[in-house]
N, C-alpha and C positions, 0 to 999 in steps of 0.2 A: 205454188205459182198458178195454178189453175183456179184458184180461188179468189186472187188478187184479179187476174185478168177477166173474171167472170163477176168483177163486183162485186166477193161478196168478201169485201173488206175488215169485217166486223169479225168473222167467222175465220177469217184469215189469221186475225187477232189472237184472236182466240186458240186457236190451233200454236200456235205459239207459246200459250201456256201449259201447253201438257208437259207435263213430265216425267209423266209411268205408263209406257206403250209397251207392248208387245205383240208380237205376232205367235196365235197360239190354235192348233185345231183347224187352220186354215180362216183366223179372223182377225182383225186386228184390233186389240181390247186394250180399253182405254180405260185407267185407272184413276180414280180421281176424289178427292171428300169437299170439293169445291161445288155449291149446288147451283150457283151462276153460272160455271163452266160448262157441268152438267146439261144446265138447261139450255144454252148454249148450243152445245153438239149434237142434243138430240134433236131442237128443232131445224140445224140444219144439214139432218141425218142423210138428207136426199142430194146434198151440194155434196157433200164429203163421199158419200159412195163413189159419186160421179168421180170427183178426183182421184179415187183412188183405182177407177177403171181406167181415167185418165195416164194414170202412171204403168198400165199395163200391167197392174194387180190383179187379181181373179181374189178376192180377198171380202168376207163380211166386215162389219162393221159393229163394235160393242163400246155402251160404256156400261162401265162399272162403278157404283156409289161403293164407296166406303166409308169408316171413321176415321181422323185423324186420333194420335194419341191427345191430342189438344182439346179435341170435342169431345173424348171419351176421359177425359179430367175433368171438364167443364161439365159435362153431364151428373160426372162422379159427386164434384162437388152441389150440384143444384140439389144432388138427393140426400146427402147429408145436411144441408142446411134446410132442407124440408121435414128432414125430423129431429132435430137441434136448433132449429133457428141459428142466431148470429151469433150464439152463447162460444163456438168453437174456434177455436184458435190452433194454427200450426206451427208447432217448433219443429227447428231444424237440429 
């Protein structure tokens, strides 16, 4: 709420697509393999504190990059065809 009524609409957005929070160690971390999201939340690291002192949290602020298993297949796969070329094929 405090985001929407402060304009900052986008970020408000955004905050909406999280889907892996926690509060951990007195922070509240934010998990994420999304690097728009990412970039997203860190640059509006200073709006989202504010809300969240707004909420009458005492609470830091993290995010967290990680892999998905999807990038870490995609990855898998780019390395395999960089030393096999297109020559390989998967059966099921």
């Amino acid at each position: 709420m405090f985001l929407k009524e402060h304009k900052k609409v986008s970020l408000h957005v955004a905050c909406g697509d999280i889907t892996n929070a926690k509060i951990e160690d007195g922070k509240l971390v934010i998990r994420s393999s999304d690097n728009f999201l990412i970039d997203v939340l860190e640059s509006g690291r200073k709006d989202i504190e504010s809300a969240i002192r707004w909420q009458g949290l005492d609470l830091q602020f993290e995010v967290v990059k990680f892999e998905s298993v999807q990038q870490k297949t995609e990855k898998d796969i780019k390395k395999v065809t960089s030393f096999f070329g297109n020559k390989v094929t998967i059966e099921d």
